[in-house]
N, C-alpha and C positions, 0 to 999 in steps of 0.2 A: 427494502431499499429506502434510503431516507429521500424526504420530498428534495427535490432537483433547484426547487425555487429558493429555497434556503439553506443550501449544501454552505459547510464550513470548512470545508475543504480536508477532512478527516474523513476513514472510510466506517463503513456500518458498522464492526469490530475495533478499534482504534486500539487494544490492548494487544493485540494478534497481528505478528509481521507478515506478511503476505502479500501477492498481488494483483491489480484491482484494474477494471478498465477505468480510465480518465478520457474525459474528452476538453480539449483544450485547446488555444488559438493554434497549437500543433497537431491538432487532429485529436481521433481515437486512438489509444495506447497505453500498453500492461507499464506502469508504474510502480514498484517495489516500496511498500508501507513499511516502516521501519518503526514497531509497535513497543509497548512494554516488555514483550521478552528480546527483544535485540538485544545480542552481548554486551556492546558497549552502550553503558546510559547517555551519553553527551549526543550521540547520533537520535536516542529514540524520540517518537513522536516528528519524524519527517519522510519526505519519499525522496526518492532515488530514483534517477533517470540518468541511465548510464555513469555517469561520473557526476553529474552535474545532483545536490542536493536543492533542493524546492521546501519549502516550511506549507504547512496548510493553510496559510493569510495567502502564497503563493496561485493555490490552484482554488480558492473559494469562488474564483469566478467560471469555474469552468464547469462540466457535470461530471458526476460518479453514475456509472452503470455498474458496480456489481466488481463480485471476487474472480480472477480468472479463474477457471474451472482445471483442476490439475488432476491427474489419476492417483491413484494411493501412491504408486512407486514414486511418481514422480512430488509429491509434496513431501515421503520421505527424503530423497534428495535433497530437497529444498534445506529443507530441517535440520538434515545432518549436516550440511555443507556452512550452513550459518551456527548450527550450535545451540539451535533452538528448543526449545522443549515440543517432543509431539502434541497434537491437535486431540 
């Protein structure tokens, strides 16, 4: 996990779409990393919270705790449903 004190608001993988705990002036919560394989390039390299997109200058004040923990099925989903390439 990268040090907390000078997080850049990108997660430990930043090439890899996935999702990651944030803690932020809205609490702790899984926010959706939108990496270098996200199909569309004009989105990648931002997160996604519900509707609302957030750039990494966004959350650099906040902490990264780590990748949510998903089981195999469920990050297949994940993967298929975005279009991604498996992990």
């Amino acid at each position: 996990m990268p040090d907390l004190e000078a997080w850049n608001g990108r997660p430990e993988h930043p090439e890899s779409s996935g999702w990651h705990w944030i803690e932020d002036a809205d609490g702790l919560r899984p926010l959706l990393w939108r990496g270098d394989d996200w199909p569309e390039r004009i989105d990648q390299g931002e997160w996604q919270d519900g509707y609302a997109v957030l750039s990494a200058r966004d959350l650099s004040r906040g902490s990264y705790h780590g990748p949510v923990a998903m089981t195999p099925q469920l990050e297949a989903l994940f993967r298929s449903r975005w279009f991604l390439p498996a992990l």
